[in-house]
N, C-alpha and C positions, 0 to 999 in steps of 0.2 A: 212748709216742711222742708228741713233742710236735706241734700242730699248731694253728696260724694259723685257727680259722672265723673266716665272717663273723657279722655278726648283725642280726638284723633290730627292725624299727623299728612301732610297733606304738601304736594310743592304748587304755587301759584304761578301759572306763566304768561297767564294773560288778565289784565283788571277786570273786574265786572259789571256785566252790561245790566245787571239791575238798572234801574231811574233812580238818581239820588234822592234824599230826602232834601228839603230846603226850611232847617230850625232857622225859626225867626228870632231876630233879638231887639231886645231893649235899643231906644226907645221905639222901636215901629211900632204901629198900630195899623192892623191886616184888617184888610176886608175878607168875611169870607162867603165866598161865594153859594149860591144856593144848592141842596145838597150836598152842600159836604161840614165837616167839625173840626174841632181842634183837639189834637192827640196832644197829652202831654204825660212824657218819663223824666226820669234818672236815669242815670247811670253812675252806679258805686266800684268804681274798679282798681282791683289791686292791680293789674295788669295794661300793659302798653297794647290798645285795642288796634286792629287792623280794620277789620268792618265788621257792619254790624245788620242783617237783614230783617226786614220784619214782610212775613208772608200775608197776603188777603188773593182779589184776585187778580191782583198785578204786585209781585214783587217789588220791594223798595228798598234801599240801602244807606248807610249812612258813611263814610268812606274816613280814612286814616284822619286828613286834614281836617274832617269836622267831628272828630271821637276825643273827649277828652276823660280823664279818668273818673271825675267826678264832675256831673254838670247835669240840668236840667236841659231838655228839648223841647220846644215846641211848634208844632208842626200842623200844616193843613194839610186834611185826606177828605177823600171821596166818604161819605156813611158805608157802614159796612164790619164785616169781623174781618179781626185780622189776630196776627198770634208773630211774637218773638220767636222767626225761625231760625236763626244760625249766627255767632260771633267769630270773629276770629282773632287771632291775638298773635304778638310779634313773641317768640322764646324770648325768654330770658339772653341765653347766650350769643343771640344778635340784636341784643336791643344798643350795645355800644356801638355798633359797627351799622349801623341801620339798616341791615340786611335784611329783606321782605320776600326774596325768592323762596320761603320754605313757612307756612304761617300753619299755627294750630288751629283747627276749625271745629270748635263745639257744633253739633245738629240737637238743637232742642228738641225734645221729646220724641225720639229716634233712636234714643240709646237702648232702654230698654223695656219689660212689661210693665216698671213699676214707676217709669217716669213717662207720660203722655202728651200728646199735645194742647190737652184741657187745661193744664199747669200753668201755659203762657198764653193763651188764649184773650182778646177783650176787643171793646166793641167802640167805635165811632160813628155819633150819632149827630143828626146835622144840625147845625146851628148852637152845638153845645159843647163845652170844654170839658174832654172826657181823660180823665186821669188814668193811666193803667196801671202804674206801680212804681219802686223803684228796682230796678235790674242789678244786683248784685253781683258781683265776681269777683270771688277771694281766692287769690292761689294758694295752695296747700303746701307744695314741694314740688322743686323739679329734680329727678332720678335721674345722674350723668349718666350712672350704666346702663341705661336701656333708653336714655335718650325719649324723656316721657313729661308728662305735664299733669299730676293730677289738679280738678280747680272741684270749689262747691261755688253752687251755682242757682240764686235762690233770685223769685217777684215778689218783693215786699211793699206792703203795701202804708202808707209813709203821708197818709192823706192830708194831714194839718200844714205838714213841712211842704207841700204841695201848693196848700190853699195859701199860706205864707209869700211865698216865690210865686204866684200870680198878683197877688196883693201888691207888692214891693216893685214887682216888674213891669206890671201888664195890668195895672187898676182899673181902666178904661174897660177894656176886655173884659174882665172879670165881671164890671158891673152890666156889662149889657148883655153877657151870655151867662147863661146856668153853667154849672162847674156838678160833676158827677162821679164818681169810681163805676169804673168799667170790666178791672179787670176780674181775677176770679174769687168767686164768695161774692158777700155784701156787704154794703158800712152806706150808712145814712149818716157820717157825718156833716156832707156838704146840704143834705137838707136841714140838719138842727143849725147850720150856721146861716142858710136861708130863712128858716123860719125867725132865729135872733134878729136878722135886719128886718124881720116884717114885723117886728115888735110881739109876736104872739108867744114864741118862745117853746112852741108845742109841734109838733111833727103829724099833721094829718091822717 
């Protein structure tokens, strides 16, 4: 469901001591350890990202130099829920000047009664490649007079294009872990594409 926040305006003085996230890339092929899975997003953005946190129950972040506007993550975490807490994003009016002293900070599902934190919510489970969406952020308009940022700000969920870019990227991986959607609602796609490689063609 798409929806209109607002977002708030905020100065940064000091970087943040979240724990970085550490997305792996082609061609690595990760061990992962027991207890924990592999998260993998998007990120769709109209917008020059500053950081990007996701809450469980140790905060984690993803920082300017590894944000790119459109790109896949993939990351190892501890099993557990965790939920897309907070972005931040460089204005417009200093993105020529590279200015970072002043960044806009969405708080997901914080704004208001009809946006919650169940929206961004999903789940890491161990030993399996757990999909939670793709992260959308379209900017709307930025208002000079009141010095404002509307964005819409949507988890879509993108699962083929997902199982494509583990395919293409990480085959190895793919084939020795299950692949799942975790975030919110359901889709059995990645089991109708299990059950194609078991030859049965049917969903249990």
């Amino acid at each position: 469901m798409k929806r209109l926040l607002p977002i708030f305006l905020v100065t940064v003085f000091i970087s943040s001591c979240y724990p970085k996230l550490k997305p792996i890339s082609p061609p690595t092929i990760p061990q992962l350890p027991e207890g924990k899975g592999f998260l993998l997003f998007a990120i769709d953005s109209d917008e020059v990202l500053y950081e990007l946190k996701i809450g469980g129950k140790r905060s984690r972040s993803l920082s300017q130099e590894q944000l790119q506007k459109r790109s896949y993550y993939l990351v190892i975490l501890p099993s557990g829920k965790y939920r897309f807490e907070e972005f931040s994003i460089i204005p417009p009016k200093d993105q020529s000047t590279k200015n970072t002293s002043e960044t806009l900070t969405m708080l997901l599902g914080l704004v208001d009664s009809d946006d919650n934190d169940a929206k961004w919510e999903f789940e890491v489970e161990p030993g399996k490649i757990c999909y939670a969406g793709d992260l959308r952020i379209s900017g709307l308009e930025y208002v000079i007079r009141f010095d404002s940022h509307r964005l819409a700000t949507l988890l879509i969920n993108r699962s083929s294009y997902a199982y494509a870019y583990m395919k293409k990227h990480f085959p190895s991986v793919l084939d020795s872990h299950a692949m799942l959607f975790t975030g919110v609602g359901s889709d059995r796609f990645f089991e109708r594409i299990e059950a194609l490689k078991q030859g049965s063609g049917r969903i249990k």
